[in-house]
C-alpha positions as CSV (number, residue, x, y, z in Angstrom):
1,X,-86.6,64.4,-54.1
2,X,-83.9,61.7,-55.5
3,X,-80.0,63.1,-53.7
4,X,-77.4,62.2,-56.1
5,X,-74.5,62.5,-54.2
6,X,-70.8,61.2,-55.3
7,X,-70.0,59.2,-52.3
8,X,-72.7,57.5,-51.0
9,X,-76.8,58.1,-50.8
10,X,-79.0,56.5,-47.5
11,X,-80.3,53.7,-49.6
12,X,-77.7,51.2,-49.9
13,X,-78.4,47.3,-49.1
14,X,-76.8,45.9,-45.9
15,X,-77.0,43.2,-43.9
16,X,-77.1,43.2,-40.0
17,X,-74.7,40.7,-38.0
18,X,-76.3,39.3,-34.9
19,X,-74.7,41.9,-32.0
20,X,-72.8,41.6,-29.1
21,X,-74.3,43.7,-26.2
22,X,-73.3,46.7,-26.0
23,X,-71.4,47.4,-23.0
24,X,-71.3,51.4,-21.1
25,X,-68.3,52.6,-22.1
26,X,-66.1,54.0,-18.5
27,X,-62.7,55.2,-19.8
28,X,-60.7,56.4,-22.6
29,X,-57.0,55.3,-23.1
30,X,-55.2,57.1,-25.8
31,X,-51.5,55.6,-27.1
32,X,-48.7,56.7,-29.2
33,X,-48.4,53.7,-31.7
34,X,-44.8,53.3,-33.1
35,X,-44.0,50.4,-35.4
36,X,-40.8,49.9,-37.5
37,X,-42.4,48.4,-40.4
38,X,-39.2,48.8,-42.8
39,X,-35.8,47.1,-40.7
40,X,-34.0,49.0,-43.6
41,X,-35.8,52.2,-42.4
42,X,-35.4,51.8,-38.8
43,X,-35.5,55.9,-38.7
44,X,-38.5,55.9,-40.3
45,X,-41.2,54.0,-37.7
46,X,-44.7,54.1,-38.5
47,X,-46.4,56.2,-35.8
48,X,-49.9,57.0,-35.5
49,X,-52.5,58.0,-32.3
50,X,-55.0,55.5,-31.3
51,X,-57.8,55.3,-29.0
52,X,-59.4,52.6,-26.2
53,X,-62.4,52.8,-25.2
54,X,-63.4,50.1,-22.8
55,X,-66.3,49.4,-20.3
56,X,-66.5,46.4,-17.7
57,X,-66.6,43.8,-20.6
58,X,-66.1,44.9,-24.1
59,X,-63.4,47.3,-25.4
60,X,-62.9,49.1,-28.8
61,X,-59.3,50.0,-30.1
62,X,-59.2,52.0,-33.1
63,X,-57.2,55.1,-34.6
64,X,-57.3,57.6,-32.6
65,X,-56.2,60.0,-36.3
66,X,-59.0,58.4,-38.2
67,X,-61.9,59.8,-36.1
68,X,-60.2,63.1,-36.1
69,X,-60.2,62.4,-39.9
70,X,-63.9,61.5,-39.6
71,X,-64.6,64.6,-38.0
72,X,-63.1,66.6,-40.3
73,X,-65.0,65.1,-42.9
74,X,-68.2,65.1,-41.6
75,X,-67.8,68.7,-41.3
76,X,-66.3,69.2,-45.4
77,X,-70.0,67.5,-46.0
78,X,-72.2,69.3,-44.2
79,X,-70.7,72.9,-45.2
80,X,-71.0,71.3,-48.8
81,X,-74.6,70.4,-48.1
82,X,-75.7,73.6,-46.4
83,X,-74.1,75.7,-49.7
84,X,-76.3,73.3,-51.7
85,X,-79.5,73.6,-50.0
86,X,-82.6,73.3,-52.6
87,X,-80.8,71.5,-54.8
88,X,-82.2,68.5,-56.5
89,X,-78.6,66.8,-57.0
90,X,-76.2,66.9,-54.6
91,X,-72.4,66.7,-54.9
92,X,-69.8,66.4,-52.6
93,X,-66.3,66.1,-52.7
94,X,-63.8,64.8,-50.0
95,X,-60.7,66.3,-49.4
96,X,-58.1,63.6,-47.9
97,X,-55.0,65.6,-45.7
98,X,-53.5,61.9,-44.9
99,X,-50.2,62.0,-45.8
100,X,-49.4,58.2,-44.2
101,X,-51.9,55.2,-44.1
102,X,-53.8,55.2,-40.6
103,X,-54.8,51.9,-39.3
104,X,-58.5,50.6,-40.6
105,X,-59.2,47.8,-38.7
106,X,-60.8,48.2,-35.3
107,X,-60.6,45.4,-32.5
108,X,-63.5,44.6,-30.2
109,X,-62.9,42.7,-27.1
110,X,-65.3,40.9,-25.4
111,X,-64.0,39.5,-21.9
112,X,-66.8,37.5,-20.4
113,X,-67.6,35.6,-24.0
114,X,-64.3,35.8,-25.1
115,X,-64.5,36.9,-28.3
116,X,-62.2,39.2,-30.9
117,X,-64.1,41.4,-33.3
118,X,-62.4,42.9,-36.2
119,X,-64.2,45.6,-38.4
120,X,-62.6,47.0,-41.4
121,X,-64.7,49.2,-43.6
122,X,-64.5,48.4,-47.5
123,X,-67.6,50.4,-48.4
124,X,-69.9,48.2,-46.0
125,X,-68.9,47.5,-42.4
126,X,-67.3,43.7,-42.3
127,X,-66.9,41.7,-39.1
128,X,-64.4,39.0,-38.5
129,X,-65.2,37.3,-35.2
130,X,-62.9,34.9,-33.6
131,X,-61.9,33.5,-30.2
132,X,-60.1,35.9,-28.4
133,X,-56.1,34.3,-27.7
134,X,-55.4,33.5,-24.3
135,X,-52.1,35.2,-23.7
136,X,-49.7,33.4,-21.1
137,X,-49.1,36.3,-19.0
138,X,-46.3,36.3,-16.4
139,X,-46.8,38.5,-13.9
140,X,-43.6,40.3,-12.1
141,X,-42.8,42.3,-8.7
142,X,-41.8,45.3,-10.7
143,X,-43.8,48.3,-10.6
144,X,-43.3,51.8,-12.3
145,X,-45.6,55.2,-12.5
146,X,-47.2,56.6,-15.7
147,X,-48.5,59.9,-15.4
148,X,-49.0,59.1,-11.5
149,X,-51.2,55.9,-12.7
150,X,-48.9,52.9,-10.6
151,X,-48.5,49.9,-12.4
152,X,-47.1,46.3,-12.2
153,X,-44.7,44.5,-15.0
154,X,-45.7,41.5,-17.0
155,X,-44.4,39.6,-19.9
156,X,-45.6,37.3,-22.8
157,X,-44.4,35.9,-26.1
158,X,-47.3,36.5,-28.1
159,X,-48.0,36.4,-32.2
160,X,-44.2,36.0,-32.8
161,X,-42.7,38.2,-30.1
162,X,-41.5,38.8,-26.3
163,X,-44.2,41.5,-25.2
164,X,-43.4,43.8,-22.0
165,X,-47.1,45.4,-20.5
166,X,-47.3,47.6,-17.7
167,X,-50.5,47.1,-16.6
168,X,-52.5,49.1,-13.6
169,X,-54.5,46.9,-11.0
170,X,-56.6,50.1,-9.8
171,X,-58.2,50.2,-12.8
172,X,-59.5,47.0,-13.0
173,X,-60.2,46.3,-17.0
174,X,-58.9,43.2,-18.9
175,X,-58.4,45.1,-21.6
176,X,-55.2,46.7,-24.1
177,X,-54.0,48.3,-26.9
178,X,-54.6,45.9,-30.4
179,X,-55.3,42.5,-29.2
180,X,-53.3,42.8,-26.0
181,X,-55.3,41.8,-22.9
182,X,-56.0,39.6,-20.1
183,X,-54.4,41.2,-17.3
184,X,-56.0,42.1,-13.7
185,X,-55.8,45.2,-14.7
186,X,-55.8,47.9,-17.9
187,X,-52.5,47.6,-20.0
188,X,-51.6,51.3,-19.7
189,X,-48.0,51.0,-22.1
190,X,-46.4,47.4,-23.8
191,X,-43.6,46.7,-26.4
192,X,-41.7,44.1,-27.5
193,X,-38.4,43.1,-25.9
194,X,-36.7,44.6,-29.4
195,X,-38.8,48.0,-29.2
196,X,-39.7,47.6,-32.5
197,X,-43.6,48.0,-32.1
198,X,-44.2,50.1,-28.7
199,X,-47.8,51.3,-27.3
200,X,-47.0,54.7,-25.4
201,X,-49.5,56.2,-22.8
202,X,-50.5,59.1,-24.2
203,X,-53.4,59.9,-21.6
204,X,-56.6,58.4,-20.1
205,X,-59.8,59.9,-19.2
206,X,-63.2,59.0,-17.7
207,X,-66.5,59.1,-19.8
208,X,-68.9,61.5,-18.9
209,X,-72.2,60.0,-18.0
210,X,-73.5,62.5,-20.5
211,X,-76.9,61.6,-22.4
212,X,-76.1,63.8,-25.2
213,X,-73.2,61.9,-26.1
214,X,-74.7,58.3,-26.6
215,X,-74.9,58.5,-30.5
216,X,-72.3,60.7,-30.8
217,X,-71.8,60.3,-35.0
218,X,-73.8,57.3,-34.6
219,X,-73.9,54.5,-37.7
220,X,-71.9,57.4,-40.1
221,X,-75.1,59.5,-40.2
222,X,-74.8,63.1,-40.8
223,X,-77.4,65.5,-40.2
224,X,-78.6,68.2,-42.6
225,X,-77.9,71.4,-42.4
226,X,-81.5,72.8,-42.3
227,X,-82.4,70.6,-39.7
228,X,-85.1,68.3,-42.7
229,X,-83.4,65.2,-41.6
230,X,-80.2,63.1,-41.8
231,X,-78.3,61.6,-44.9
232,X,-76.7,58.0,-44.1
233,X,-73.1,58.4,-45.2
234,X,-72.1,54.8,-47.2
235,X,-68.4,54.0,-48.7
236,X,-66.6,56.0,-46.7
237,X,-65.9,55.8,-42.8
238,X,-67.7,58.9,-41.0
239,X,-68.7,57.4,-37.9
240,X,-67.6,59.0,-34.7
241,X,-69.4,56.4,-32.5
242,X,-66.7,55.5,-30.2
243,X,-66.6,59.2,-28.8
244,X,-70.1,58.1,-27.5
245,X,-71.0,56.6,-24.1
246,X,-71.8,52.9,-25.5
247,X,-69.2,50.2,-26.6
248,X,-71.1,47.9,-29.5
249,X,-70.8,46.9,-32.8
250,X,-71.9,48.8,-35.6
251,X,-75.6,47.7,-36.3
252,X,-75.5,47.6,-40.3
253,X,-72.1,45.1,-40.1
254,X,-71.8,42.5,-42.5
255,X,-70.1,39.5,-40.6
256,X,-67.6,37.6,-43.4
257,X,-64.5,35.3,-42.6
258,X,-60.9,36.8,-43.4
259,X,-60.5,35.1,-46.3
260,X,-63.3,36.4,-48.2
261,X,-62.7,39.7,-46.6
262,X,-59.3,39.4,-48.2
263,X,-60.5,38.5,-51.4
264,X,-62.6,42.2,-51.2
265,X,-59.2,43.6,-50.0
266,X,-57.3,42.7,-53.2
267,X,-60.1,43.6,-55.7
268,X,-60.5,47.5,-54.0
269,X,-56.3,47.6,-53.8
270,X,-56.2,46.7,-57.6
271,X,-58.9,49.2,-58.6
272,X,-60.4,51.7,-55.7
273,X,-62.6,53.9,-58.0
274,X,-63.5,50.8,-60.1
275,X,-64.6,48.9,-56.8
276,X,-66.3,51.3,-55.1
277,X,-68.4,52.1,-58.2
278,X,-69.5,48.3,-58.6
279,X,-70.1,48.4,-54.7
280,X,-72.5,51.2,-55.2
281,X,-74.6,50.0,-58.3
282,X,-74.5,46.3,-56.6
283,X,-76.2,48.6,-53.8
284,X,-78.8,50.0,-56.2
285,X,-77.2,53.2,-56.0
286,X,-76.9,55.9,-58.2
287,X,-74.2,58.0,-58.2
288,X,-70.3,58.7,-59.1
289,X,-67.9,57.9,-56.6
290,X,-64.7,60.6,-56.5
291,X,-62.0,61.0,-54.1
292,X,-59.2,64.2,-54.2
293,X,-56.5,63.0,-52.2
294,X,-52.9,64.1,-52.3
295,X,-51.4,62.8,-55.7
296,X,-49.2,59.4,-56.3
297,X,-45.8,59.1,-57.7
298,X,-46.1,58.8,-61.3
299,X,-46.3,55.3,-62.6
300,X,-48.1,54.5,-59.4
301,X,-51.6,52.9,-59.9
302,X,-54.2,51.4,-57.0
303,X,-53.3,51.7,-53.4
304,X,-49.9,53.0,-52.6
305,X,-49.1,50.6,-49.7
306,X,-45.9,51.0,-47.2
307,X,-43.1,48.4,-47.0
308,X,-43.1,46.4,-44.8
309,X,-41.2,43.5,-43.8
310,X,-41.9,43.3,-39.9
311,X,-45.5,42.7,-39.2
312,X,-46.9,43.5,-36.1
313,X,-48.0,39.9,-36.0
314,X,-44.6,37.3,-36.9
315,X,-45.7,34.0,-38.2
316,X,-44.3,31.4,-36.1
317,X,-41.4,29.2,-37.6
318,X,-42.8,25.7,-38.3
């Protein structure tokens, strides 16, 4: 029986990038992201959940609102499937709720080797692997209490600006929200000195040594509603992996540098049905690719990106 389903079918061509270890995953950081992207628009800050998950070695810090948006759609598909059941051709539609763009790269941090590992998702899972910085930390005698969690003060100019971290030595992981890290201790809450990007503890928890929970939405693959088997979900992002019990890097990951992932970037900005379509047929797909999200300004065409004129990241002045 040949699925034809409108976003994706379990026989797409990737290519596996050689894996870090994966590493048992111990707590679960959540933050309260706020970023004045606009200076004109300083009453308008970009804000947004997002999620660490981090073990003895490796971390994960991704959006926090885009697994919740993962979830949801994992569930649109399988009702969709189960009301198509017996069907020769499938077809599924996604409804998008997103009113603002959620962050779609995901940082790995790999303390004993190291190592940065940036997956976006264009279609395919990309890596960009690099070294991880080696932030010039200065630690300080001042100590303050989140949610009953003491920690200690440090600062940092790093990527273009004066960082403040609060970091807590009884829980003893290097890691941080975005590529913050290298502290004896995790980096519960950091901004910069001008408060323009700020990391808020939002909570933390311990993972649950719970078998059940290892492949929790693992690899995007979504199970079918009468229990015949599982369809692999390609071109869109349905993977709730990093609610599971394991830290590691998505097993079907095409490893690329940034400029070529860039290159990618530009072509799906300029043309997202067209891209996605070629993506698919490049795949050996068959299929139509259709999205129903909420509608653009008129005039508007591609990608409806935010202004912004204060990156995260400031390039240093030459």
């Amino acid at each position: 029986m040949k699925l034809t389903l409108t976003i994706c079918l379990a026989t797409a061509l990737t290519i596996s990038a050689k894996a870090q270890s994966p590493d048992k995953a111990l707590a679960r950081v959540r933050y309260t992201f706020t970023h004045i992207q606009d200076t004109t628009q300083r009453d308008k800050p970009k804000t947004e959940n997002m999620l660490l998950v981090t073990g003895k070695n490796a971390s994960v810090y991704t959006s926090y609102d885009k697994l919740n948006q993962a979830l949801n759609t994992q569930k649109q598909i399988q009702e969709q499937m189960k009301n198509q059941t017996g069907n020769s051709n499938i077809k599924i539609e996604v409804k998008s709720e997103m009113k603002a763009p959620l962050t779609q790269e995901d940082y790995f941090f790999f303390a004993n080797e190291h190592k940065m590992i940036t997956k976006e998702r264009l279609f395919n899972n990309y890596l960009v692997e690099e070294t991880a910085p080696q932030i010039d930390w200065k630690i300080l005698k001042d100590t303050m209490s989140f949610s009953g969690i003491p920690c200690q003060k440090a600062t940092a100019t790093f990527k273009g600006r004066k960082w403040i971290a609060w970091f807590a030595t009884e829980i003893p992981f290097q890691s941080g929200p975005w590529k913050l890290n290298g502290l004896p201790g995790l980096i519960v809450e950091a901004y910069d000195e001008k408060k323009e990007v700020k990391f808020t503890f939002a909570g933390l928890e311990n993972v649950k040594d719970d078998a059940n929970q290892t492949n929790a939405g693992d690899d995007g693959k979504i199970a079918i509603p009468n229990g015949t088997g599982v369809v692999k979900m390609v071109g869109i992002d349905v993977s709730t992996s990093y609610l599971g019990s394991e830290i590691k890097l998505p097993a079907d990951a095409i490893k690329t540098t940034r400029k070529e992932l860039d290159k990618l970037k530009a072509a799906r900005d300029k043309d997202p049905q067209g891209f996605m379509q070629a993506q698919m047929a490049a795949s050996g797909m068959q299929g139509s690719f259709k999205t129903t999200a909420a509608p653009r300004p008129a005039g508007g065409a591609g990608i409806t990106k935010a202004e912004i004129n204060n990156p995260i990241e400031i390039p240093e002045k030459k």
